[in-house]
N, C-alpha and C positions, 0 to 999 in steps of 0.2 A: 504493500500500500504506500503510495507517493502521501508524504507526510511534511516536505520542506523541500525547497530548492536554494539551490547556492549558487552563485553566479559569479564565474569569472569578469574583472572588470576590464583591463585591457584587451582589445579585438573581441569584445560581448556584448558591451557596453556602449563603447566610444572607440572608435578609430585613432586612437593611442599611439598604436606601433610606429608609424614612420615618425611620430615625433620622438617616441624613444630613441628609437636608430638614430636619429639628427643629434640626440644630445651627447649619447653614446659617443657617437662618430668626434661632434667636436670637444670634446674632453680630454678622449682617446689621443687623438690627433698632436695636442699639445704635448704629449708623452710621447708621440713618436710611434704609433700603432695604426695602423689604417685597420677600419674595420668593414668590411662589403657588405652591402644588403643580403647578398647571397648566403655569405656565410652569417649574419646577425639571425636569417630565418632557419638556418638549417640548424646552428646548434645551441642559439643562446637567447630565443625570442623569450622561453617559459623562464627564466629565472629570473629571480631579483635584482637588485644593484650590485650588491657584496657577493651573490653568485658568481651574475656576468663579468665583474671587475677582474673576481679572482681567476674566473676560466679562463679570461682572457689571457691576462698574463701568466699564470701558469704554461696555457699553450701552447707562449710563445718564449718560455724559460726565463720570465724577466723577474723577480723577487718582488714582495707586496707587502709592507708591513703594515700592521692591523692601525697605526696614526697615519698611510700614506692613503688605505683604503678609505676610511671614515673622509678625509678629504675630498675623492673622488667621489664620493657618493653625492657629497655637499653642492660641491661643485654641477654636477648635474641636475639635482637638484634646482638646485638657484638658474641654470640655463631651459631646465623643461616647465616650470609653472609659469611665467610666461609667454611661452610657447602656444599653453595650453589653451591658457585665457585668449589669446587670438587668434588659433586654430582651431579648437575643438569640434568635434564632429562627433554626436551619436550617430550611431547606426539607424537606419530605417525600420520603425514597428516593433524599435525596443523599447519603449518610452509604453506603446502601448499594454505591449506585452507582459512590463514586469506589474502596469498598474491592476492589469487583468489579475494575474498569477496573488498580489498581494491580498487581493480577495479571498482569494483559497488554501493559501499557504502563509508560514513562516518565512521571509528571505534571508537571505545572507550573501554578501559579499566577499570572498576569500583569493585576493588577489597579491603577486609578488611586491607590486606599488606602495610607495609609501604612502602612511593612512593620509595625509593633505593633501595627495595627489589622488585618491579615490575621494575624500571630500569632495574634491574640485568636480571631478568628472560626475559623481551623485546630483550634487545641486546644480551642475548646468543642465543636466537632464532633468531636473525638475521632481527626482526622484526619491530622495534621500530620507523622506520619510514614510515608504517603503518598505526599508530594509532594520529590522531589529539587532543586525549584528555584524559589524564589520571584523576581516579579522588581516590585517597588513602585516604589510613586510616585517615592521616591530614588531611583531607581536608572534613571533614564529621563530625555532632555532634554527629547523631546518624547513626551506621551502621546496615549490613544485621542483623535481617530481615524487618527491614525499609526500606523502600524505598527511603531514601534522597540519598544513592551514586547513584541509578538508574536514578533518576530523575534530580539530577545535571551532571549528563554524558549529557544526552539527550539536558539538557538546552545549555552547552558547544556545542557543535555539533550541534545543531540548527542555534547558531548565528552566525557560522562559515560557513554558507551556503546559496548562494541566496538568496533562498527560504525557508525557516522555516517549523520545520515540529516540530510534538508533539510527546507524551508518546506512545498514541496509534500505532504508525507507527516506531519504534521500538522494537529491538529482541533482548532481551537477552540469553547469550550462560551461562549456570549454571552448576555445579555438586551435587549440594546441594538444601534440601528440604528449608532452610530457604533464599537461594535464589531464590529458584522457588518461594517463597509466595513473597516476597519482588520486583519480577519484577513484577509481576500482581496486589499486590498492588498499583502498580507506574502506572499502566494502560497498560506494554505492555505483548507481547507474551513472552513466552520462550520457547527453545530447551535446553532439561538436558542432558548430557551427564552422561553414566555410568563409571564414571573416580573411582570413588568416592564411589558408591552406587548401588546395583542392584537395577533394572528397575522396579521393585515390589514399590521401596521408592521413586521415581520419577513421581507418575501417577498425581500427581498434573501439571504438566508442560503440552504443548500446544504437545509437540513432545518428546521421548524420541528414542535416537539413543546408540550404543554401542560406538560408535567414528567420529570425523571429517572425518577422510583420508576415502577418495572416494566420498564426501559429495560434490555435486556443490552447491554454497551462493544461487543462484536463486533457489533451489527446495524448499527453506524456504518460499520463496513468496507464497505459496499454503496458507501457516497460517494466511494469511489478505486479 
């Protein structure tokens, strides 16, 4: 029984990612790393800041100390929330979608983003009070494609309800393969959207759709 949904917020939400890529890119760039579209979507779109920073340069054998990373994070940081505020984009029939689903479920948010940058994106979309639980980048040791921001959305949103409910009876909304592994690690369903990815990089996920908009929250029940 579908009992809460969680929703990823970059590429779910809002068209996030190539601003990411942009801040990535000129941060990086200072340090002397070029980093390709190509390669930001094949192996480092699902991770966090302090993921991506570190994969990177690990990758590329370059040393990180834990005061140089906190830096880089900052620094991007301070180049994407402006970004955001003059670019942002939701997606099309997300806005309607999630107000539908809030009808009938618990939400949550559990995204690699740092929590004023899911702020940010919540309230342009008009959405933010919605969702009963955020669960960001802070707030997680280990992020996608672990399962702990999955699994602490769920716990949050459990006890915020009557009746208690678990992993199993949970849906996550994803654009990415190391999200799709990381809900079903956690024990729930997902639905991937092609925000992100053709449908071909998705076939791990319980459902794969092209978009929200036209989607009624109940035809998800069919997946438990």
């Amino acid at each position: 029984m579908l009992r809460a949904i969680i929703f990823d917020c970059d590429g779910i939400i809002a068209d996030t990612e190539p601003l990411h890529l942009a801040t990535f890119q000129k941060v990086l760039e200072q340090q002397g790393i070029e980093l390709t579209r190509e390669e930001y979507y094949s192996k480092y779109l699902a991770l966090d800041d302090r993921s991506c920073f570190t994969t990177i340069h690990r990758d590329r054998g370059v040393s990180l100390s834990r005061e140089k990373l906190a830096g880089l994070i900052a620094q991007k940081a301070g180049f994407l929330e402006p970004a955001m505020r003059e670019r942002l984009q939701v997606f099309p029939g997300v806005v309607e979608f999630i107000r539908e689903a809030w009808l009938r479920y618990p939400l949550a948010v559990a995204s690699g983003a740092l929590r004023h940058e899911v702020e940010l994106v919540l309230q342009h979309a008009g959405v933010r009070s919605c969702f009963q639980v955020i669960v960001a980048a802070e707030d997680v040791v280990m992020g996608k494609p672990d399962p702990e921001p999955f699994l602490k959305a769920c716990s949050q949103l459990s006890a915020s309800q009557v009746e208690s409910f678990g992993p199993s009876e949970c849906l996550v909304i994803e654009d990415s393969m190391p999200g799709v592994r990381a809900a079903h690690l956690a024990g729930m369903r997902c639905l991937a959207v092609t925000n992100s990815y053709p449908e071909a990089r998705l076939v791990e996920a319980d459902r794969v759709v092209h978009s929200l908009s036209g989607l009624a929250p109940q035809e998800l029940e069919d997946l438990f």
